[in-house]
C-alpha positions in Angstrom: -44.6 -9.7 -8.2 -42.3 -7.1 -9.3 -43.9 -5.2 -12.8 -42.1 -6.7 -15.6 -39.9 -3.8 -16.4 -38.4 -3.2 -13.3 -37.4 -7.0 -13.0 -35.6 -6.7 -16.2 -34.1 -3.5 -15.3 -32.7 -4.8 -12.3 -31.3 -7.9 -14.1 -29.2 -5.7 -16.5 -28.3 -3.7 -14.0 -26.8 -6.9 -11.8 -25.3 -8.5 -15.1 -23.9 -5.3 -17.1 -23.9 -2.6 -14.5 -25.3 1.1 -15.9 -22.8 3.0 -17.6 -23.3 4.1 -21.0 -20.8 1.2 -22.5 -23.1 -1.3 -20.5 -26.0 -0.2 -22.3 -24.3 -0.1 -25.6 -23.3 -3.9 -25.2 -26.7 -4.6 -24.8 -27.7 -3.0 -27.5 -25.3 -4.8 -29.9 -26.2 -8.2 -28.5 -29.9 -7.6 -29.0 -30.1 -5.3 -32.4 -32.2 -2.9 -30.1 -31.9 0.6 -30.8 -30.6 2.7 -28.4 -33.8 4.6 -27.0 -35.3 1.0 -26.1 -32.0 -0.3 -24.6 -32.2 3.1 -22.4 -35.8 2.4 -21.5 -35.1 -1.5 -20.4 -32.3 -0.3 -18.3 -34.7 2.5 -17.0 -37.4 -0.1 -16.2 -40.3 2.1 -18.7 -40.8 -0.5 -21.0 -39.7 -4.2 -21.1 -37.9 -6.1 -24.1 -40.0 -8.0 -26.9 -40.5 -11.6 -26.5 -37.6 -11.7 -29.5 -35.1 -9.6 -27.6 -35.6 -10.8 -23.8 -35.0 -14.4 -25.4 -31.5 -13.0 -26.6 -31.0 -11.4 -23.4 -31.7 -14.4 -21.8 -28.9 -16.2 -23.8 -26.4 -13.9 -22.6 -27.6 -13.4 -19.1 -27.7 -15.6 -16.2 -28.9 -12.6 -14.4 -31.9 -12.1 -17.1 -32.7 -15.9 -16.9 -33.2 -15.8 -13.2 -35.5 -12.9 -12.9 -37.5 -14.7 -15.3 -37.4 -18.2 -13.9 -38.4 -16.5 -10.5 -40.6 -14.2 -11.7 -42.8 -17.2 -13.3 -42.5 -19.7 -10.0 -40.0 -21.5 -11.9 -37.5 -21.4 -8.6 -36.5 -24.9 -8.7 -34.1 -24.2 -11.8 -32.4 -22.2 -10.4 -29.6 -24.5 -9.0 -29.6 -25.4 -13.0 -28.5 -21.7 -13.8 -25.8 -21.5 -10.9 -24.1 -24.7 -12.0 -23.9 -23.6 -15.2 -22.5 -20.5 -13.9 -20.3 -22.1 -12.1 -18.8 -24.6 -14.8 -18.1 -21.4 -17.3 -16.2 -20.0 -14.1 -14.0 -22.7 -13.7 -13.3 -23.4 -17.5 -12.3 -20.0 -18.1 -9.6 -20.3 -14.8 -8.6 -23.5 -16.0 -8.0 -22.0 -19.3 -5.8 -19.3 -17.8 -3.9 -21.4 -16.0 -3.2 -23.4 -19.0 -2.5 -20.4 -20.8 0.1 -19.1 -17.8 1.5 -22.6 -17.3 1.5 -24.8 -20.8 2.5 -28.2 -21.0 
């Protein structure tokens, strides 16, 4: 298995890229300071239980590496559904915003 901060690392890098604004995001979402953000992104050190729970909420990306990363594979489809449902609410909600009534 992958060490624990390089899993996370990779996960914020797939959800929130690695530019400097991507990193600031994160640390607004989690209350983080901005050295620890860095190191996460960095793969040094891995978030506190507290903070990878709140990443997880705003993740799909984060949630995965974690449901693979303990065996927990067959959720998976659970997570891409979900995806997929916020995906098509939002286009429906443009459409309805581009074509009312």
């Amino acid at each position: 298995m992958q060490a624990f901060p390089e899993l996370i690392a990779a996960a914020l890098h797939e959800e929130w890229g690695a530019s400097p604004s991507a990193r600031k995001a994160v640390g607004l979402l989690t209350q983080a300071n901005e050295r620890a953000v860095r190191n996460w992104f960095d793969g040094r050190n891995g978030p506190s239980g507290e903070n990878l729970v709140c990443l997880i909420r705003h993740s799909d990306a984060v949630l995965s590496a974690v449901l693979r990363a303990s065996q927990r594979d067959q959720l998976l489809p659970a997570v891409a559904l979900l995806r997929l449902k916020s995906s098509l609410r939002s286009a429906l909600d443009n459409l309805e915003q581009a074509f009312p009534g």
